[in-house]
N, C-alpha and C positions, 0 to 999 in steps of 0.2 A: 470235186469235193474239196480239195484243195484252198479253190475258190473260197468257200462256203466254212471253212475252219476259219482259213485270215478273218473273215469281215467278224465272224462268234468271238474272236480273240479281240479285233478293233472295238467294238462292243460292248465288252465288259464294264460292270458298275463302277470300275475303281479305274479306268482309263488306263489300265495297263495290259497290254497282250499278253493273252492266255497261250502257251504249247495244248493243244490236244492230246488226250491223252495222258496231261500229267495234272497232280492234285494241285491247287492253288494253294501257295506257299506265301506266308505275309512275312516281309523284312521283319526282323527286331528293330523296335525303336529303340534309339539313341537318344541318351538322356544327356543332358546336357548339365555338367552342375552348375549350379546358381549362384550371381554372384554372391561373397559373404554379405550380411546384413550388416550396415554401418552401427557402431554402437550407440544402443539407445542412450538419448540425453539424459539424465538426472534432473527432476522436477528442481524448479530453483530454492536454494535454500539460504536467501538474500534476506534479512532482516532490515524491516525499514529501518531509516534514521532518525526519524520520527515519527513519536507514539502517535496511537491511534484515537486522536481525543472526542468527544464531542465537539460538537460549534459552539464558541463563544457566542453569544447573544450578540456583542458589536465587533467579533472578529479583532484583529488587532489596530481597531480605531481607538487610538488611546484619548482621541479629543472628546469621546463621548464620557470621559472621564470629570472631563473641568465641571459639571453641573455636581459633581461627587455620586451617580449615581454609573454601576457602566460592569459589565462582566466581559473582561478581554483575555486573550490569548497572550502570552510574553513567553518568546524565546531568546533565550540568554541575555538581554536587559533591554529597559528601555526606559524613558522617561513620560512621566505619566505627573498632571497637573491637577492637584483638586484645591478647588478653591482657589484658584492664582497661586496656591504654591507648587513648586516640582520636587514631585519626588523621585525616586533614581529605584527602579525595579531589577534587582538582578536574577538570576535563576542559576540553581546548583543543585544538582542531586536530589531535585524533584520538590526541593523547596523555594521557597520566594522571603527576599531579603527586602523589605521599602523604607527605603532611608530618606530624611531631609533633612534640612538644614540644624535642628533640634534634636535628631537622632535615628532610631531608627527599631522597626518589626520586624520580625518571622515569622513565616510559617511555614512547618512542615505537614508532611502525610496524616499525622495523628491530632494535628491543630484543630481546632472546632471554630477559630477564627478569634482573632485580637482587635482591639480599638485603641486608639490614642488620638490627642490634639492637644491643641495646647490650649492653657485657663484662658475663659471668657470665650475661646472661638469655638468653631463646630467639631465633632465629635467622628471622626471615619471609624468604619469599619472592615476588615476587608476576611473574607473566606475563602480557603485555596479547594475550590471542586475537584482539580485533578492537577496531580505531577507529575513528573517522569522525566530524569535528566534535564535535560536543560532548557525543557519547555512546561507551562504551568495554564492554567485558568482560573482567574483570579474573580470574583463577586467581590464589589468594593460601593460601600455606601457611604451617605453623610448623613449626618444630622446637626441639628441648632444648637 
């Protein structure tokens, strides 16, 4: 009988030998604490550096300018040619300044858009679609 107890004990569902005679007894688990959880990161709260404009129609190809017709991008200045003359574009506070050698335009946020040239030549136009600090998109046309 002896016999016949060992092998009932070797046997068991849980692979642990059973005593006869005594009620089966399950260890307490042991809990292990966890390690702490690293601090979650904070979504970023990174402001671009630059606004978020539409597309210029020629991007900042200012050569598409020289025919006097051309809607470009300008960040903080650039030179820009209509008609064989250059005018000198700067950008500030979300307006745009076009100056030549005769003088010079603005335009701000509230602008609907200005023209000037000089007697007897062509006629530009230019309208600021969008500004914001120190980047602008400028519609800039000509006429006869």
């Amino acid at each position: 009988m002896t016999l016949t107890a060992a092998l009932a004990a070797c046997s068991s569902s849980t692979g642990k030998p059973e005593t006869a005679g005594s009620a089966s007894t399950t260890a307490p688990t042991r809990r292990v604490p966890s390690e702490p959880l690293p601090p979650s990161t904070p979504p970023s709260l990174t402001t671009p550096t630059t606004p978020a404009f539409s597309t210029a129609k020629d991007g900042q190809n200012y050569k598409a300018c020289n025919d006097g017709n051309c809607e470009v991008l300008i960040r903080k200045t650039a030179t820009i040619t209509l008609n064989g003359e250059k005018n000198t574009a700067t950008v500030q506070d979300g307006s745009l300044r076009l100056a030549d050698s005769d003088g010079y335009v603005s335009l701000s946020g509230g602008s609907t858009g200005v023209s000037w040239g000089n007697s007897g030549g062509p006629i530009h136009g230019a309208i600021l679609k969008a500004g914001d600090g120190d980047t602008v998109i400028v519609i800039i046309t000509t006429r006869p």
